[in-house]
PyMOL Python script that loads the backbone (N, CA, C, O; Angstrom):
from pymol import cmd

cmd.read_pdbstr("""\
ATOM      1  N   UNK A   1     -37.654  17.714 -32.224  1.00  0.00           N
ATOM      2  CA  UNK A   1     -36.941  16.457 -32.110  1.00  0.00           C
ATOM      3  C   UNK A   1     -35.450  16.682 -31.862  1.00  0.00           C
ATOM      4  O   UNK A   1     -34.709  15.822 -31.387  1.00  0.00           O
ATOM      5  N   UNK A   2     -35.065  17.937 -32.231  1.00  0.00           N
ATOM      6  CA  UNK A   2     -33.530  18.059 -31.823  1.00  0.00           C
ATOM      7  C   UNK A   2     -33.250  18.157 -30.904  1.00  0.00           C
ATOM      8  O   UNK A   2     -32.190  17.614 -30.595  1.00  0.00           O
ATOM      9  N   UNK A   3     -33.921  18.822 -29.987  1.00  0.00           N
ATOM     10  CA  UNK A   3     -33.775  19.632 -28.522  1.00  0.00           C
ATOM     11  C   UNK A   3     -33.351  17.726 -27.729  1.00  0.00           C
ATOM     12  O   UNK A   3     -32.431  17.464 -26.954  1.00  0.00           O
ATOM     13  N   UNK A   4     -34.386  16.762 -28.294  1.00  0.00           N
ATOM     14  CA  UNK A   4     -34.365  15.280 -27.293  1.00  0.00           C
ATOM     15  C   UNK A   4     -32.963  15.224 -27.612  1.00  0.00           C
ATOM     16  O   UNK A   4     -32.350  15.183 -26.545  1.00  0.00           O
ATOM     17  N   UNK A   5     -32.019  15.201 -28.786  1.00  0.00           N
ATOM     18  CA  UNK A   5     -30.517  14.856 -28.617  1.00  0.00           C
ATOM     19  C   UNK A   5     -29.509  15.557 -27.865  1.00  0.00           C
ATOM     20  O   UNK A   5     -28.522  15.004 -27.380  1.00  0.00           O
ATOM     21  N   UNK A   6     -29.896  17.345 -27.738  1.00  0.00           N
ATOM     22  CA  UNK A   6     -28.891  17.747 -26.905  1.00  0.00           C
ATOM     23  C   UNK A   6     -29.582  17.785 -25.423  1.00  0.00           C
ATOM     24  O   UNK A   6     -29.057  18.303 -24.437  1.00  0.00           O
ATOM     25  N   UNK A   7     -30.657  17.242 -25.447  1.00  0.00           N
ATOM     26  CA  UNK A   7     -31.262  16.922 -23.732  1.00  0.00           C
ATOM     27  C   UNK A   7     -30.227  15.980 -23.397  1.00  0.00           C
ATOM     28  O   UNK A   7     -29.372  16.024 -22.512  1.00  0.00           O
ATOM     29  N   UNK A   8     -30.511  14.983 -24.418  1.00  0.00           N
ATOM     30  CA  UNK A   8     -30.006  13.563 -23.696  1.00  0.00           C
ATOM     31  C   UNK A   8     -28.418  13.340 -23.561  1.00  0.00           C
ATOM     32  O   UNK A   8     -27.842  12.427 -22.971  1.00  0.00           O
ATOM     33  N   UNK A   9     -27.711  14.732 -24.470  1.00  0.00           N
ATOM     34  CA  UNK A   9     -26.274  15.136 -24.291  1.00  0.00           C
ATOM     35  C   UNK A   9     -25.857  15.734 -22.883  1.00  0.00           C
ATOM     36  O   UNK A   9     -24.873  15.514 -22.177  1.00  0.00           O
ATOM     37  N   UNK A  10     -26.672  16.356 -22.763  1.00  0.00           N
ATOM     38  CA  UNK A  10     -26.456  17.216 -21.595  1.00  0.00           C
ATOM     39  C   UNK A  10     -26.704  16.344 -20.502  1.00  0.00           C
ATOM     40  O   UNK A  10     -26.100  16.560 -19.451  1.00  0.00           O
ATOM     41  N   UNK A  11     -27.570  15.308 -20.593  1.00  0.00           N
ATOM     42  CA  UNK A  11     -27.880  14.344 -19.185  1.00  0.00           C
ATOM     43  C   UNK A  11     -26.607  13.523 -18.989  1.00  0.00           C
ATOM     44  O   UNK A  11     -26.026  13.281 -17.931  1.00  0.00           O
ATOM     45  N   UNK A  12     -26.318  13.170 -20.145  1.00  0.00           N
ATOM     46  CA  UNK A  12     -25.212  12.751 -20.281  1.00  0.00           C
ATOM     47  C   UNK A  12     -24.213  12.981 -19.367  1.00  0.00           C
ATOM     48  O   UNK A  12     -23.981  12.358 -18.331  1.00  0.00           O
ATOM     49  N   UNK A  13     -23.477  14.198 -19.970  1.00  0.00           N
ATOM     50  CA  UNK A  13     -22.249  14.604 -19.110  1.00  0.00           C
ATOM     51  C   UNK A  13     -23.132  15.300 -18.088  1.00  0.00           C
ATOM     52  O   UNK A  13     -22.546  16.382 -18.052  1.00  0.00           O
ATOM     53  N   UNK A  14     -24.227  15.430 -17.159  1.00  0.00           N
ATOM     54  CA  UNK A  14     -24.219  15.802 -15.989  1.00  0.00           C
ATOM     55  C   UNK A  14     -23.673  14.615 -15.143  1.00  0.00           C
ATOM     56  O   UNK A  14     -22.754  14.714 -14.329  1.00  0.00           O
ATOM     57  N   UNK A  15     -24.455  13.324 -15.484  1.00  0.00           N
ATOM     58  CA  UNK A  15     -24.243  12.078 -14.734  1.00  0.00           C
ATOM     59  C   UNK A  15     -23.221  11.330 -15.126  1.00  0.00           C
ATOM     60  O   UNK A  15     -23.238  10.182 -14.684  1.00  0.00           O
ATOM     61  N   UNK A  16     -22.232  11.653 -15.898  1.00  0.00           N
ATOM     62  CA  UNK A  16     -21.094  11.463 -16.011  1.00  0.00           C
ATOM     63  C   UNK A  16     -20.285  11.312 -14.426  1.00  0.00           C
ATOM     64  O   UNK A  16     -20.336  12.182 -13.556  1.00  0.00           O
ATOM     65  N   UNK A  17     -19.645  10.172 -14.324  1.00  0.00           N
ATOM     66  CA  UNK A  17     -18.592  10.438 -13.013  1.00  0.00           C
ATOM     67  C   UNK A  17     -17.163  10.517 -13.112  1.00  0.00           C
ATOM     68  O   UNK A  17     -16.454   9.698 -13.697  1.00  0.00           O
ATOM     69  N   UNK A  18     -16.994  10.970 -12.847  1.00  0.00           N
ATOM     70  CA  UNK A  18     -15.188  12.087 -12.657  1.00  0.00           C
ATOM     71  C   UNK A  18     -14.515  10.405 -12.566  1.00  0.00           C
ATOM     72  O   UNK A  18     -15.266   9.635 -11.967  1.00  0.00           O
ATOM     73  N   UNK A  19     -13.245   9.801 -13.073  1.00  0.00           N
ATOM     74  CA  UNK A  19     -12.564   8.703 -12.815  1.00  0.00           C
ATOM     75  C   UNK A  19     -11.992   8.752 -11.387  1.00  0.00           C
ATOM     76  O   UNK A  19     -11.461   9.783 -10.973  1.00  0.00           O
ATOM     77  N   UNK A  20     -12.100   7.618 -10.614  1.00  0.00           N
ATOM     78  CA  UNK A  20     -11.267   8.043  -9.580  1.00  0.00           C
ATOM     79  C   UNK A  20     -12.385   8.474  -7.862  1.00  0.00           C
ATOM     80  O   UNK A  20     -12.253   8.037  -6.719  1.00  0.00           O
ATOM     81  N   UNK A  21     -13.355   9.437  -8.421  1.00  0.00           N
ATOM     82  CA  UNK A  21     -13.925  10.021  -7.906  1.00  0.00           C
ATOM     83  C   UNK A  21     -14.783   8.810  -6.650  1.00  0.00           C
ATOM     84  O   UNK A  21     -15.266   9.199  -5.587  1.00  0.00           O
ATOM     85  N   UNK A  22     -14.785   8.038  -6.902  1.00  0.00           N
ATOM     86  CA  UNK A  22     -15.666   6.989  -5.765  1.00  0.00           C
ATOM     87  C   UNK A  22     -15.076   6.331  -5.052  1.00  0.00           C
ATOM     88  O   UNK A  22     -15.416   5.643  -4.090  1.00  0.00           O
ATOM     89  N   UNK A  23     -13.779   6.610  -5.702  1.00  0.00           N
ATOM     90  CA  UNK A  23     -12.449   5.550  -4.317  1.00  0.00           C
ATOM     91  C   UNK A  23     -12.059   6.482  -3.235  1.00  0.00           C
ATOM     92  O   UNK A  23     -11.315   7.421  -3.516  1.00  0.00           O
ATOM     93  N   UNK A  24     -12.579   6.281  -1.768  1.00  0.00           N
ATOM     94  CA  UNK A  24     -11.992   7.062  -0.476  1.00  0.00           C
ATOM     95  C   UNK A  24     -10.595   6.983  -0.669  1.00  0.00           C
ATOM     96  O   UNK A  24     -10.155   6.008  -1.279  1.00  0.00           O
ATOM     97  N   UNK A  25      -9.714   7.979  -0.187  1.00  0.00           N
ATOM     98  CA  UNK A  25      -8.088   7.981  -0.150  1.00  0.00           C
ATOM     99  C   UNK A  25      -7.762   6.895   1.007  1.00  0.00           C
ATOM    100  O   UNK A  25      -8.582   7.134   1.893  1.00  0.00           O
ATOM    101  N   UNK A  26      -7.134   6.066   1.314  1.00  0.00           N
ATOM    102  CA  UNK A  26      -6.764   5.841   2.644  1.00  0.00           C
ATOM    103  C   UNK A  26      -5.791   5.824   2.574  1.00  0.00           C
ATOM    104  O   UNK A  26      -5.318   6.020   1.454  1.00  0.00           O
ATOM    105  N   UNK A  27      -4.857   5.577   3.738  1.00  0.00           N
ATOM    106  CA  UNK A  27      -3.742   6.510   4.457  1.00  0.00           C
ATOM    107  C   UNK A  27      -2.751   5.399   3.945  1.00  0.00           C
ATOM    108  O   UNK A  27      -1.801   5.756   3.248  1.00  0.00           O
ATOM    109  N   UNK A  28      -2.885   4.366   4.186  1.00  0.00           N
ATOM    110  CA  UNK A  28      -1.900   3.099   3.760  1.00  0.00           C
ATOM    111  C   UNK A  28      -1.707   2.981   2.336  1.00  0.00           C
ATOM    112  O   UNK A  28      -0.782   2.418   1.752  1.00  0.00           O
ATOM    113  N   UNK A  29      -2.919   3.717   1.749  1.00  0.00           N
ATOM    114  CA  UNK A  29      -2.514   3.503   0.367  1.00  0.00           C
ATOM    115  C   UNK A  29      -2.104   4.717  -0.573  1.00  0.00           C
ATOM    116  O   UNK A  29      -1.831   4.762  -1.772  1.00  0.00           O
ATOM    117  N   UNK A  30      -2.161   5.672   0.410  1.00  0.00           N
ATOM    118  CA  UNK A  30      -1.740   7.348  -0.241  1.00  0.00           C
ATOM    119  C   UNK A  30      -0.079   6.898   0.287  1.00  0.00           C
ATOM    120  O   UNK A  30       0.800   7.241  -0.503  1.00  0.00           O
ATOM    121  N   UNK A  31       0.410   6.115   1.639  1.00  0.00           N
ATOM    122  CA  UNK A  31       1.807   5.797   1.590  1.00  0.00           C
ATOM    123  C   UNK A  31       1.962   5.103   0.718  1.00  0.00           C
ATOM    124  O   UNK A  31       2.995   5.419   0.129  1.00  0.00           O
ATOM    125  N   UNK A  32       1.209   3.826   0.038  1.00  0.00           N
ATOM    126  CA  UNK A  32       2.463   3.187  -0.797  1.00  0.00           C
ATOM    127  C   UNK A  32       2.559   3.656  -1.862  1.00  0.00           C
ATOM    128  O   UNK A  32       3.423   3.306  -2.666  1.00  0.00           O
ATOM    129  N   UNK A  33       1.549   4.683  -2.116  1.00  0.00           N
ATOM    130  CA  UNK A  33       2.221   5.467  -3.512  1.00  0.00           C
ATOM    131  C   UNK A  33       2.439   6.260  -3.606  1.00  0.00           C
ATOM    132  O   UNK A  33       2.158   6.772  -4.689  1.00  0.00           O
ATOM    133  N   UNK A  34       3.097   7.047  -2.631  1.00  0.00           N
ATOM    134  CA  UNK A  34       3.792   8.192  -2.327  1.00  0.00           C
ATOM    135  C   UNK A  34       5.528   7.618  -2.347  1.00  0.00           C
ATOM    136  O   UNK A  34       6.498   8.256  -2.754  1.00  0.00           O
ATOM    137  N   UNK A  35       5.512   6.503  -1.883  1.00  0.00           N
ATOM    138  CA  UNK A  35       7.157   5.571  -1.755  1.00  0.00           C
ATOM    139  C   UNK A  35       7.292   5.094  -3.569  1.00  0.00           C
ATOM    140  O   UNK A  35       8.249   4.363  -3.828  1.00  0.00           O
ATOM    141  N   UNK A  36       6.595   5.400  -4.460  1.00  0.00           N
ATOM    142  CA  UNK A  36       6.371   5.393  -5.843  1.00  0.00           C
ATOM    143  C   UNK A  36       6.244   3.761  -5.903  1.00  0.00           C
ATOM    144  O   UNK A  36       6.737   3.180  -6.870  1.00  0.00           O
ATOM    145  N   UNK A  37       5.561   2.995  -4.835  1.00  0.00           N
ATOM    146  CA  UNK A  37       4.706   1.583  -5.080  1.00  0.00           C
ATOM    147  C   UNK A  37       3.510   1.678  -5.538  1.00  0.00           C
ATOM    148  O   UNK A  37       2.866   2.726  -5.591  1.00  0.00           O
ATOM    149  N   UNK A  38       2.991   0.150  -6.044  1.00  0.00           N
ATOM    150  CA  UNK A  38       1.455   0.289  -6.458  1.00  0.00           C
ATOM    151  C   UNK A  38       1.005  -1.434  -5.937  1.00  0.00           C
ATOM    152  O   UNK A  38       1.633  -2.479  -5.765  1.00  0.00           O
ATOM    153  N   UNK A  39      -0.332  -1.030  -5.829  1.00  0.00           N
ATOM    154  CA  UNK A  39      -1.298  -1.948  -4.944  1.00  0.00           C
ATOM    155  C   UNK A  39      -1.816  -2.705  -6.050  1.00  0.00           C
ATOM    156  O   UNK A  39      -1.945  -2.404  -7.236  1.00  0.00           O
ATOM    157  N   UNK A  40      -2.127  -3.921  -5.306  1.00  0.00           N
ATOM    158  CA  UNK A  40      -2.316  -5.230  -6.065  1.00  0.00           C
ATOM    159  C   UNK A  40      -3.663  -5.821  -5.465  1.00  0.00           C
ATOM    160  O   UNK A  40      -4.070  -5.334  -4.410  1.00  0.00           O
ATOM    161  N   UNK A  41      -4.510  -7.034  -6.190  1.00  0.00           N
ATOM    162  CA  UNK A  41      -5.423  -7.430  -5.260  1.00  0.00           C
ATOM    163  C   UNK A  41      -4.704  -9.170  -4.815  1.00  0.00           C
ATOM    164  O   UNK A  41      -4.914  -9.737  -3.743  1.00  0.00           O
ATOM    165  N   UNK A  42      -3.926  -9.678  -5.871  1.00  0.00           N
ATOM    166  CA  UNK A  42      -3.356 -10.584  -5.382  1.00  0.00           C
ATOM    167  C   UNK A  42      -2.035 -10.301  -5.240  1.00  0.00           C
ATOM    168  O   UNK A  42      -1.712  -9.207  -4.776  1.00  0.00           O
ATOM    169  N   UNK A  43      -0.751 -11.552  -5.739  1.00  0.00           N
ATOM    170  CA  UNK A  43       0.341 -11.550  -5.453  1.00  0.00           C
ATOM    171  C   UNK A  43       0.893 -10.492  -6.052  1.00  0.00           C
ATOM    172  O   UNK A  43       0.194  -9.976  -6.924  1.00  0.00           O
ATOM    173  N   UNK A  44       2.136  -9.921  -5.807  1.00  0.00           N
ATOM    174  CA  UNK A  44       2.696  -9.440  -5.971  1.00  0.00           C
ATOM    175  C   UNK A  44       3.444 -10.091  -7.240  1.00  0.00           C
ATOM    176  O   UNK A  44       3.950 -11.204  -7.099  1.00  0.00           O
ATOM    177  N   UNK A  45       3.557  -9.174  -8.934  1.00  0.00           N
ATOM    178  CA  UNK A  45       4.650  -9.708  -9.994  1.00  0.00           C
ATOM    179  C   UNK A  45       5.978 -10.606  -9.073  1.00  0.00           C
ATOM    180  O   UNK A  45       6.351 -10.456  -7.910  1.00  0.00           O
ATOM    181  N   UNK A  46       6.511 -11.666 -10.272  1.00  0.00           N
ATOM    182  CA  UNK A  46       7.621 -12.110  -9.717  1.00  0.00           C
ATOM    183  C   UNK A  46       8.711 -11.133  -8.902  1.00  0.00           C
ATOM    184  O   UNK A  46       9.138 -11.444  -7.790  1.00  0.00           O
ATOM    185  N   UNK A  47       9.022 -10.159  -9.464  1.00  0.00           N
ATOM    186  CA  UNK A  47      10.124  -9.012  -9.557  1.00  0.00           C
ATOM    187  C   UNK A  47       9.781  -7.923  -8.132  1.00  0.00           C
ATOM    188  O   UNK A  47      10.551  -7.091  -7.653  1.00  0.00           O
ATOM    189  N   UNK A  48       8.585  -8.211  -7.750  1.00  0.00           N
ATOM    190  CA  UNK A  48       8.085  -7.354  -6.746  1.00  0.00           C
ATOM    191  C   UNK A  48       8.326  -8.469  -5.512  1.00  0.00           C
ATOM    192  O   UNK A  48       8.419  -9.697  -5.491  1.00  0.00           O
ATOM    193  N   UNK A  49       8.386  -7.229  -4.323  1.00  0.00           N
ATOM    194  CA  UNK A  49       7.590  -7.993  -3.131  1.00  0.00           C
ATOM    195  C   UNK A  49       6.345  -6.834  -2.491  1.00  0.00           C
ATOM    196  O   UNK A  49       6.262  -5.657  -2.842  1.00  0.00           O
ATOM    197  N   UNK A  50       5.531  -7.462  -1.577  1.00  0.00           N
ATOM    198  CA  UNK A  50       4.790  -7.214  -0.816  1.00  0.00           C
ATOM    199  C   UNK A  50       5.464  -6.414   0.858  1.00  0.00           C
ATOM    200  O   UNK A  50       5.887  -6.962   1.876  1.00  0.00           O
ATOM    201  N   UNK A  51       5.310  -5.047   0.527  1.00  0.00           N
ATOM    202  CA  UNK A  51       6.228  -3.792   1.732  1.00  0.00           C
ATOM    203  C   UNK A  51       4.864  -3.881   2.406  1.00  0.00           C
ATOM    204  O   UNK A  51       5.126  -4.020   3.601  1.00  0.00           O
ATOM    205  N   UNK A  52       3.366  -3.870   2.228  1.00  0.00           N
ATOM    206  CA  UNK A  52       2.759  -3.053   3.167  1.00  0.00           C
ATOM    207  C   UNK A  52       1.309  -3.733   2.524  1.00  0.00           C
ATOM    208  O   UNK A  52       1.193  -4.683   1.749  1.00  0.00           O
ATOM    209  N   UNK A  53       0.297  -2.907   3.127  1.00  0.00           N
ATOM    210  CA  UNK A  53      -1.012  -3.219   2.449  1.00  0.00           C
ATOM    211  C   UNK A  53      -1.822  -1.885   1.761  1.00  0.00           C
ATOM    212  O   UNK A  53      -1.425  -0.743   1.992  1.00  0.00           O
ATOM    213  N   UNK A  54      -2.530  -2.048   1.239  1.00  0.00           N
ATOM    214  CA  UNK A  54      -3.357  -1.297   0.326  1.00  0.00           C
ATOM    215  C   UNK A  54      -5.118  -1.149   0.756  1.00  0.00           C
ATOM    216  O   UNK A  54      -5.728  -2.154   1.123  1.00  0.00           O
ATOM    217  N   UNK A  55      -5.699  -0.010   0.674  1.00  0.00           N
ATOM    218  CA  UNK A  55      -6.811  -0.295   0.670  1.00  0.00           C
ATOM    219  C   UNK A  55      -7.402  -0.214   1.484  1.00  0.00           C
ATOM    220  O   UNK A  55      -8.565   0.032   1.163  1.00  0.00           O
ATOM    221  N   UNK A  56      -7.145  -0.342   3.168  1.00  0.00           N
ATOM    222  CA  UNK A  56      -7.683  -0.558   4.227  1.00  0.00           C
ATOM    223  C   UNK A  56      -7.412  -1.914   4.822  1.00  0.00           C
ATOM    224  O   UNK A  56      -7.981  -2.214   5.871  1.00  0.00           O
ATOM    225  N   UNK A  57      -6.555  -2.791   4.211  1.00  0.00           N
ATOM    226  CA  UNK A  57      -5.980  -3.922   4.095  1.00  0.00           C
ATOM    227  C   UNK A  57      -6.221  -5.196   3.472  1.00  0.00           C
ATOM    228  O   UNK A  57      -5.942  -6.327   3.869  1.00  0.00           O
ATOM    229  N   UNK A  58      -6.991  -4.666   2.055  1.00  0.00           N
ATOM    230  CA  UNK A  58      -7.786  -5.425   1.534  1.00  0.00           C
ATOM    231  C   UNK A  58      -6.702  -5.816   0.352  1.00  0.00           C
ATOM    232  O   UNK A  58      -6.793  -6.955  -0.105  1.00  0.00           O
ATOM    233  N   UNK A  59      -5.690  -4.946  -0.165  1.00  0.00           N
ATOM    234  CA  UNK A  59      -4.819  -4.954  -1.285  1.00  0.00           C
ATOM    235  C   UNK A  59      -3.662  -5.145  -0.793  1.00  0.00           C
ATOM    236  O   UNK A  59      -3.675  -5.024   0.432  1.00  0.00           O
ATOM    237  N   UNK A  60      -2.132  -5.525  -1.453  1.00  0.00           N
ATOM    238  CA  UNK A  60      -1.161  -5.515  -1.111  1.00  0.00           C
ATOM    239  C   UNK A  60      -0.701  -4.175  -1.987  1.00  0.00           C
ATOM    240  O   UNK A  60      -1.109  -3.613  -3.003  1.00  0.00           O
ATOM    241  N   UNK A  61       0.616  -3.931  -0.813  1.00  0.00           N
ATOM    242  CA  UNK A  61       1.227  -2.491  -1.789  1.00  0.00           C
ATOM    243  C   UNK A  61       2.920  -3.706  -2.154  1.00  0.00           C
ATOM    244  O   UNK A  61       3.479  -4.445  -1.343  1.00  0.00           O
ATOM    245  N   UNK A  62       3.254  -3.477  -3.517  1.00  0.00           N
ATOM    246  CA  UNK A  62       4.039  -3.970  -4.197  1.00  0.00           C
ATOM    247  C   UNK A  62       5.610  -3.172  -4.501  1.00  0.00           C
ATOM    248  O   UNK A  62       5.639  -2.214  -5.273  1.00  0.00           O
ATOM    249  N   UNK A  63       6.665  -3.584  -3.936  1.00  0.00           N
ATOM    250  CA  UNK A  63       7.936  -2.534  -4.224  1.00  0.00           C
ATOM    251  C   UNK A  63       8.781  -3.296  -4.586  1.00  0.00           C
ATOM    252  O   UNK A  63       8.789  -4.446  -4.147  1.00  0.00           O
ATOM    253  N   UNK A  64       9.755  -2.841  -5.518  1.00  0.00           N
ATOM    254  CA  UNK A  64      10.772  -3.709  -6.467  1.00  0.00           C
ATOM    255  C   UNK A  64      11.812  -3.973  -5.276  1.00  0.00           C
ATOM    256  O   UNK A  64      12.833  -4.630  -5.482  1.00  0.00           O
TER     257      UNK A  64
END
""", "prot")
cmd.dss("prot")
cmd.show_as("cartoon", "prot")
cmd.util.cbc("prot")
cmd.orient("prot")
């Protein structure tokens, strides 16, 4: 009966997914956060505006 808990440990962290790991890079959005902006799905905070898009042009990229 022990072996079923470190089975089901081990299945565990095999199928575990890395954070991050399922989002493609794209190019518009490796620029706006390389210019140290960050992407939004709506408006932009009061204090921000909208420089560019995010995402493939699905997000806005946000710069003070």
């Amino acid at each position: 009966m022990r072996i079923l808990y470190l089975l089901f440990a081990v299945l565990f962290l095999l199928f575990q997914a890395a954070p991050g790991s399922a989002d493609p890079i794209f190019a518009d959005t490796a620029e706006c956060r390389s210019q140290g902006n960050f992407c939004r799905v709506g408006a932009c905070p009061p204090t921000f505006a909208a420089s560019g898009s995010c995402h493939g042009g699905l997000l806005k990229c946000c710069s003070k």
